[in-house]
C-alpha positions as CSV (number, residue, x, y, z in Angstrom):
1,X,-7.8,12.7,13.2
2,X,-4.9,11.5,11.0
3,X,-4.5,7.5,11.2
4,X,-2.0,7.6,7.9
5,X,1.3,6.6,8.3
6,X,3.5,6.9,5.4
7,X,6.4,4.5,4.5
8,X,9.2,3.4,1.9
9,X,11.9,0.6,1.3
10,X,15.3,-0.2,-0.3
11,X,16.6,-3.3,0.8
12,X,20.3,-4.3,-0.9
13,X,22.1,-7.7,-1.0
14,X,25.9,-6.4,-2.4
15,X,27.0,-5.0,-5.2
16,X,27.8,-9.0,-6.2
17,X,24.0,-9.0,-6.9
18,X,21.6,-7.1,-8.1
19,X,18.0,-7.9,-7.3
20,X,14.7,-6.6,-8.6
21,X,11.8,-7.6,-7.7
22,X,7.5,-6.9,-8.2
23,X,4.7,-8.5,-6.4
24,X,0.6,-8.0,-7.2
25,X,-2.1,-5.9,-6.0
26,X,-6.0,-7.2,-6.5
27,X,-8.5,-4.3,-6.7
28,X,-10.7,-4.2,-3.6
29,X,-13.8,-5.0,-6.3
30,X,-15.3,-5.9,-9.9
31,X,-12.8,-6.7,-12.8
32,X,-8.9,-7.3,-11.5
33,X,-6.9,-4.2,-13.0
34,X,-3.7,-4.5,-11.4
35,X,-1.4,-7.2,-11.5
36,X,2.6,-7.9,-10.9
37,X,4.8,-11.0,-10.1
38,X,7.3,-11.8,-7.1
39,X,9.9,-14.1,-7.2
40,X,12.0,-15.3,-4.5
41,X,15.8,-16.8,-4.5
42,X,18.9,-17.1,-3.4
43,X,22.7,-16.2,-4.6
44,X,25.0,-18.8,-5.1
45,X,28.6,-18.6,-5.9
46,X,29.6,-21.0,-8.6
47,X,33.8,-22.1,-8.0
48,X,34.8,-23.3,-11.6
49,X,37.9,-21.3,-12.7
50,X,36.0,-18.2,-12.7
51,X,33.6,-16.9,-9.7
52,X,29.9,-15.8,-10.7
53,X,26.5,-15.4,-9.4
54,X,22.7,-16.7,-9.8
55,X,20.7,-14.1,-8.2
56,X,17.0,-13.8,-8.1
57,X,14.9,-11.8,-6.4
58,X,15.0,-11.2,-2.8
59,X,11.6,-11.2,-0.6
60,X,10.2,-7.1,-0.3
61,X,10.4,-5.6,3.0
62,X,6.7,-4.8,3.2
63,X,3.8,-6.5,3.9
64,X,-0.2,-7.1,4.1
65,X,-1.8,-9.7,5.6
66,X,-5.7,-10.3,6.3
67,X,-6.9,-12.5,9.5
68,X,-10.5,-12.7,9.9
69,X,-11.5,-9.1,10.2
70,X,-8.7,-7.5,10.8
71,X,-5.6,-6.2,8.3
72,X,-1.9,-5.7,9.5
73,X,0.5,-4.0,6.9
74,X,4.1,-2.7,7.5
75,X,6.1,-0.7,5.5
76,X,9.4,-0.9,3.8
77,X,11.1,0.7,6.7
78,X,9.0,-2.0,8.7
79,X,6.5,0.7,10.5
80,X,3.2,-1.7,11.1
81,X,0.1,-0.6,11.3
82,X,-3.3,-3.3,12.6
83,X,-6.6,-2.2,12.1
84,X,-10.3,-3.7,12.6
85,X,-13.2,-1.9,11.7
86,X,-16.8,-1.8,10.6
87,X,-17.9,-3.1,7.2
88,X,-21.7,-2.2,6.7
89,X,-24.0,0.7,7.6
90,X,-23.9,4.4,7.2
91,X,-21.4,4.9,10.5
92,X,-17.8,4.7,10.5
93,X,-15.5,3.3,13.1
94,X,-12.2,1.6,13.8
95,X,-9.6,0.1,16.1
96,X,-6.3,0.4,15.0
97,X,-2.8,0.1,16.3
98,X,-0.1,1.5,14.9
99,X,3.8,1.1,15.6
100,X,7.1,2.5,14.2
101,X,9.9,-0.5,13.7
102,X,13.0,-0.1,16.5
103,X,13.8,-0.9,20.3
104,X,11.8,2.4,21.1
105,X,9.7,2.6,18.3
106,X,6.3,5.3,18.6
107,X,3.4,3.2,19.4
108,X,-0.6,4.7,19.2
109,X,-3.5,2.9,19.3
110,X,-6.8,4.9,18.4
111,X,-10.6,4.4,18.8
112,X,-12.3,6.3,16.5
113,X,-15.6,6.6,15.0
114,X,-17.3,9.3,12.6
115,X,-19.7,10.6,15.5
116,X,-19.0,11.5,19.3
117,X,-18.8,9.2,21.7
118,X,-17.2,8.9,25.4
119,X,-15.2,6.8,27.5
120,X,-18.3,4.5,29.0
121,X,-20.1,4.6,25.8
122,X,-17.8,1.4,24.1
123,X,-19.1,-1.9,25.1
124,X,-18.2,-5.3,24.4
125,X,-20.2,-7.8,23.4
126,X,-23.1,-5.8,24.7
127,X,-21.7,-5.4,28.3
128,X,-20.1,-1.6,29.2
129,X,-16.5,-1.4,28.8
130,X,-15.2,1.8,30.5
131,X,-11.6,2.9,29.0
132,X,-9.6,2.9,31.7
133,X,-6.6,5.5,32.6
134,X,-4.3,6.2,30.1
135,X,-6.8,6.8,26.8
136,X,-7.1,10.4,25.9
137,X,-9.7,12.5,23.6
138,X,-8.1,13.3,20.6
139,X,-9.3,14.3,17.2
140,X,-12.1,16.3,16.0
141,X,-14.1,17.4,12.7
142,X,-15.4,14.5,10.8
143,X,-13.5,11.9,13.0
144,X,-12.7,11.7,16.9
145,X,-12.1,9.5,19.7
146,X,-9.7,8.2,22.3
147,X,-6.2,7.2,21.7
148,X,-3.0,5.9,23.6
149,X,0.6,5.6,23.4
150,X,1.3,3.7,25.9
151,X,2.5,-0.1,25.4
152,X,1.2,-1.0,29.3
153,X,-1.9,0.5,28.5
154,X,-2.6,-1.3,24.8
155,X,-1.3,-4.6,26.3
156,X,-4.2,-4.3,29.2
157,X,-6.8,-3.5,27.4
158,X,-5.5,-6.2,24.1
159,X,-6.2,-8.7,27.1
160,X,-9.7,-7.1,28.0
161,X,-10.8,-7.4,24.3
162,X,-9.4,-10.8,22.5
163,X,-11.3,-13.0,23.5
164,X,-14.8,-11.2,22.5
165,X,-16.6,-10.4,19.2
166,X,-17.0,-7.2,18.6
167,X,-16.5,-3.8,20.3
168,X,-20.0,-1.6,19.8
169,X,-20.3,2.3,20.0
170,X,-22.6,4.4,19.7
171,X,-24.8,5.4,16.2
172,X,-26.1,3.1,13.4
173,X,-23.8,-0.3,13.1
174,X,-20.5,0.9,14.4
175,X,-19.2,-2.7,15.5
176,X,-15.9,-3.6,14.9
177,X,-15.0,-7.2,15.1
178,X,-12.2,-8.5,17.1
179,X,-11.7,-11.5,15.2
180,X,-8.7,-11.7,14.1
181,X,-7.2,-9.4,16.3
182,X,-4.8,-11.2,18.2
183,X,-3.4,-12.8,14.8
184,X,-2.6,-9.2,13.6
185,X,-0.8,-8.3,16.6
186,X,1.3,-11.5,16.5
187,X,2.4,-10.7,13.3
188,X,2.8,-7.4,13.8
189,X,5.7,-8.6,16.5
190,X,7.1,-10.6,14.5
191,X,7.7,-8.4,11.2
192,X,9.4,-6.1,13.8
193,X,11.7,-8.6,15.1
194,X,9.8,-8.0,18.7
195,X,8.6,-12.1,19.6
196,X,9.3,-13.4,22.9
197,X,10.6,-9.8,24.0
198,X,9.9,-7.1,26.4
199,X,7.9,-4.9,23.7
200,X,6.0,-7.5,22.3
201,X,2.2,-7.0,22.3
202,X,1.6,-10.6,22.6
203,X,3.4,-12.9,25.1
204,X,6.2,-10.8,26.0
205,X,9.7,-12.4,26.9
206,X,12.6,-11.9,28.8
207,X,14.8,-10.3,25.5
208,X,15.9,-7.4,26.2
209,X,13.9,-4.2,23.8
210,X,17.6,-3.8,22.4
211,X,17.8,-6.6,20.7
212,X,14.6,-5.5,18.7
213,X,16.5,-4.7,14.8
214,X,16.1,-0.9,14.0
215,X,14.2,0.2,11.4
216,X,15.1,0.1,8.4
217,X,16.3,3.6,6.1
218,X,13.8,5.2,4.1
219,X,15.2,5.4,0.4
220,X,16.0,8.5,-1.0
221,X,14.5,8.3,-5.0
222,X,15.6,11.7,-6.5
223,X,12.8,13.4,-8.8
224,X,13.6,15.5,-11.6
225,X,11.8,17.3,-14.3
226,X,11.2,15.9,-18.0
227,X,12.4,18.3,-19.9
228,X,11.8,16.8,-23.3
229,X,8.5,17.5,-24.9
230,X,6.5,16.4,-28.0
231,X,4.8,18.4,-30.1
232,X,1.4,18.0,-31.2
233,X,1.3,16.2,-34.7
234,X,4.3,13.7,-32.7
235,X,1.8,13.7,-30.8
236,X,-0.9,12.2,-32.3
237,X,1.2,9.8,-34.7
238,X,2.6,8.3,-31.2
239,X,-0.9,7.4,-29.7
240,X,-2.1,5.8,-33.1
241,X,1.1,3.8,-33.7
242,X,0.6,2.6,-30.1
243,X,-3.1,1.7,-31.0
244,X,-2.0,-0.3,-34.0
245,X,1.4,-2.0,-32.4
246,X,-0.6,-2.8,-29.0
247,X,-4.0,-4.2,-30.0
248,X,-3.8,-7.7,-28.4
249,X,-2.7,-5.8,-25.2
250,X,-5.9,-4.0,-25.0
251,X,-7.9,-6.6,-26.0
252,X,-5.8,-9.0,-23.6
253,X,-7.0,-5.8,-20.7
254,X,-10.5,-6.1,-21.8
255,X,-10.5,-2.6,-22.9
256,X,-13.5,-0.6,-24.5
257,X,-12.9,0.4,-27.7
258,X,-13.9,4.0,-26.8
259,X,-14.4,4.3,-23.3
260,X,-16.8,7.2,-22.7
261,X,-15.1,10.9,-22.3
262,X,-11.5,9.5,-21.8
263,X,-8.8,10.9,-23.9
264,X,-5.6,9.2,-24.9
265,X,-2.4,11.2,-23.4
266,X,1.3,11.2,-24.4
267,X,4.5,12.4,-23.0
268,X,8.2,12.5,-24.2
269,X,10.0,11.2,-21.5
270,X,13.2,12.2,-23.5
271,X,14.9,12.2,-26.7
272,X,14.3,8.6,-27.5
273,X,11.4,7.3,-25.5
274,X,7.3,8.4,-25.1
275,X,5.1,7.5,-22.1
276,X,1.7,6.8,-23.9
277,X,-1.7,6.6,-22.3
278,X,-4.0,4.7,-24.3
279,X,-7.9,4.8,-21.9
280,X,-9.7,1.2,-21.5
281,X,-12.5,1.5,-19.7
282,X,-14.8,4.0,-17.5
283,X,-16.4,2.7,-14.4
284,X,-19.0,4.1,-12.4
285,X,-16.4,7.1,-11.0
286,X,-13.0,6.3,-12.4
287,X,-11.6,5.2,-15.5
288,X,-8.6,3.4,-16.1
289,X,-5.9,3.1,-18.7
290,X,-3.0,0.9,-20.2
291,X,0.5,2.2,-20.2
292,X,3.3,2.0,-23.1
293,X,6.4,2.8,-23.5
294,X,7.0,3.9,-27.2
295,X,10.0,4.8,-28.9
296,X,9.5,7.9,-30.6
297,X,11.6,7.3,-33.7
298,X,9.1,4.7,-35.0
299,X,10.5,1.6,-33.4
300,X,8.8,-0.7,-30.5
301,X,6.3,-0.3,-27.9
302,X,6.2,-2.3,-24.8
303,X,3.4,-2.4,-22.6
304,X,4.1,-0.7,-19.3
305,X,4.6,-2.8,-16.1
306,X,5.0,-1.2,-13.2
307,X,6.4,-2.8,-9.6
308,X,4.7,-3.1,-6.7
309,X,6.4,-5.7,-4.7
310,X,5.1,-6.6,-1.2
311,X,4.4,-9.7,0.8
312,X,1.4,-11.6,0.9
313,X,0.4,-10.8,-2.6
314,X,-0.5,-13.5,-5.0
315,X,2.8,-14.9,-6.6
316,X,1.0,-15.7,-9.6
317,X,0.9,-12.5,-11.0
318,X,2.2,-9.7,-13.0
319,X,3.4,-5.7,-12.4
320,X,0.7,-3.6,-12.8
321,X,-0.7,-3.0,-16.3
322,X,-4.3,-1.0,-15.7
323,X,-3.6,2.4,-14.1
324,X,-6.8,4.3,-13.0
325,X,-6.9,7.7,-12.3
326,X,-3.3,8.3,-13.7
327,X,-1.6,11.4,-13.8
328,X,2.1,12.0,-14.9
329,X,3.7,15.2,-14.0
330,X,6.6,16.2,-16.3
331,X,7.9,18.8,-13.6
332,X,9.1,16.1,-11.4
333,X,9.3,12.7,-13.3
334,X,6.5,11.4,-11.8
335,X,3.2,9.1,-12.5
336,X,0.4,8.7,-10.4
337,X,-2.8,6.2,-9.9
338,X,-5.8,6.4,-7.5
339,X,-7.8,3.6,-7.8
340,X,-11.0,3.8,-5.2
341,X,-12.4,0.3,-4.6
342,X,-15.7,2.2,-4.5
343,X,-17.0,5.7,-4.6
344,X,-16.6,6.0,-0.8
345,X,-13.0,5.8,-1.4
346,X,-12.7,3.7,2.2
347,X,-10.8,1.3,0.1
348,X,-8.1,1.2,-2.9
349,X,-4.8,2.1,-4.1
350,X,-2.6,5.3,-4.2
351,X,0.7,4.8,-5.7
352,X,3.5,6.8,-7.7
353,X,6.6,6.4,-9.7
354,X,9.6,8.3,-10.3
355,X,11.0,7.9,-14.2
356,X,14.8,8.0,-13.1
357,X,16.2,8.3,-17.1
358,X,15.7,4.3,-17.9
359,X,12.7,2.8,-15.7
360,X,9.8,4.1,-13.6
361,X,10.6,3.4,-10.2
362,X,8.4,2.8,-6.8
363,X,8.4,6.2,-4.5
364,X,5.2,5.5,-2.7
365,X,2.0,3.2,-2.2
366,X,-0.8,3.2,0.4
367,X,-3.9,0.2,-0.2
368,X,-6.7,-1.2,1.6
369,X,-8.2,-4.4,0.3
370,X,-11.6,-4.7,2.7
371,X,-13.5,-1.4,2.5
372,X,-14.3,0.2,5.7
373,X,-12.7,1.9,8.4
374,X,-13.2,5.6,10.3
375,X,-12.0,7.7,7.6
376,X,-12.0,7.6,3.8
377,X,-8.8,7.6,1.9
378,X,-6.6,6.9,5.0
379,X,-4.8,3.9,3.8
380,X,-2.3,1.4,5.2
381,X,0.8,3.0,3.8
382,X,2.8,0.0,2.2
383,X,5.9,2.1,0.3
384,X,7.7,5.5,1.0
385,X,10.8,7.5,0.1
386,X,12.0,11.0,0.2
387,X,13.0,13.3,-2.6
């Protein structure tokens, strides 16, 4: 069953300003690798002879928020998705909504557990809780259960559930809280501009579904092929230059000094500039490394930040630095990172970038903070473009 919904943002505020922006991610667990900044502001114009502007950065569209048990994250084309589901024991299972931004935005809402189960077998709080008309079977393989896409249908049984603990179904620990639920929802409606409305989830209003904003474009972030290449004895004097220039970097990232079966890896990105790779440190089942961007006749290195702006991240960070499981494909410009918050891979971050010619830009991120859920890898989708 396929909970993933992907997403992607671009956000502008005139050509009289441009705005950038980054925001932080913190690994699910053990030692904080990822790290990045946000900044909000506002333009001003300044009257003194000549017009000008103090810009800063404006808010990102997309968001993650935690309450209680439950997570709610939306997209930079503000397509939410709200999910409670079990932490602990060998089962799987998960109640999650999802809902596309827009007057007649898609809605589902899915049930779904690693095991079988039927309509009477979900109970709440102990007590039998029979889905009524309206859920369907859906799914199959290594995940199944009953979903809905009706908004009638999710309100009604929203009401049956929020004030309870925990829906249980069958097989070994398979709760999932409701704590928190209610509080995901509400923001949910209000990201999507749906409060006090006829297709809000939660206290629904007299405005009319057409004042609910549309959703916003998905950006379009062109990839094209590196052509340039280095050869191998550039090569090798690029990765130990970056070792000498950047030594209080690594030691600033806590890095190994020869972390275990992890090779260093460079790429021209063109005539001028080198992407270099230099590993810090192997975990249990992934390693990570440090980027740099090095020029390749001889003059500076600059550690690699990379943006991932989104709301409800820690202000008091930086862009990215430590990049786990990185991969950058010279046929199409981009880097990649897959960073499991453990070897179940039920939490964690996918993200890539797009070199454009003069920065690597954001083309698509999926995280989950709190481990758990009904299916590994499927993650809230926080950033998505097309190319």
């Amino acid at each position: 069953m396929d909970f993933s919904l992907d997403g992607t943002p671009k956000r502008g505020r005139g050509d009289e300003c441009a705005a950038t922006h980054g925001m932080p991610l913190r690994r699910p667990h053990d030692t904080p690798r990822l790290r990045h900044t946000f900044a909000t502001a506002t333009c001003r114009a300044v009257l003194s002879g000549v017009a000008f502007w103090l810009c800063a950065a404006a808010p990102p569209v997309q968001s993650y928020d935690t309450y209680k048990s439950w997570l709610v994250a939306c997209d930079n084309t503000l397509r939410c998705e709200a999910k409670g589901f079990n932490r602990e024991g060998g089962s799987r299972a998960e109640f999650a909504i999802f809902r596309d931004a827009g007057p007649r935005g898609k809605l589902r809402a899915v049930i779904a557990a690693d095991q079988p189960f039927d309509s009477n077998d979900i109970k709440l709080d102990g007590r039998t809780l029979s889905l009524p008309a309206g859920w369907t079977r859906a799914g199959g393989g290594d995940v199944q259960g009953f979903t809905t896409s009706s908004l009638a249908v999710v309100r009604n049984f929203v009401q049956q559930v929020r004030n309870g603990t925990a829906l249980d179904l069958p097989g070994d620990d398979t709760t999932i809280p409701l704590d928190g639920l209610t509080a995901a929802l509400r923001r949910m409606d209000e990201r999507q501009g749906r409060v006090a409305g006829e297709t809000a989830f939660l206290t629904p209003g007299t405005a009319p579904s057409e004042k609910v904003p549309a959703a916003l474009p998905v950006p379009h972030i062109r990839a094209h092929a590196v052509t340039a290449r280095l050869d191998t004895k550039e090569e090798a004097a690029l990765i130990a230059r970056t070792r000498r220039s950047a030594a209080g970097t690594l030691r600033e990232e806590l890095c190994d000094a020869d972390p275990y079966e992890m090779e260093p890896m460079a790429y021209a990105l063109d005539q001028r500039r080198a992407l270099v790779l230099i590993p810090c440190g192997m975990g249990a089942y992934q390693g990570w490394y440090v980027g740099f961007l090095a020029d390749r006749s001889g003059g500076d290195v600059h550690a690699l930040k990379l943006p991932l702006p989104y709301q409800g991240d820690d202000p008091d960070h930086g862009m990215i630095s430590g990049l786990t499981e990185v991969e950058f494909a010279p046929t199409n410009g981009t880097l990649s990172v897959f960073d499991k918050g453990r070897g179940l891979a039920d939490c964690g971050l996918a993200a890539s970038w797009v070199w454009d010619g003069e920065n690597f830009r954001l083309a698509a991120a999926s995280m989950q903070n709190e481990c758990g859920g009904a299916e590994p890898g499927d993650w809230p989708v926080l950033f998505r473009s097309t190319n």
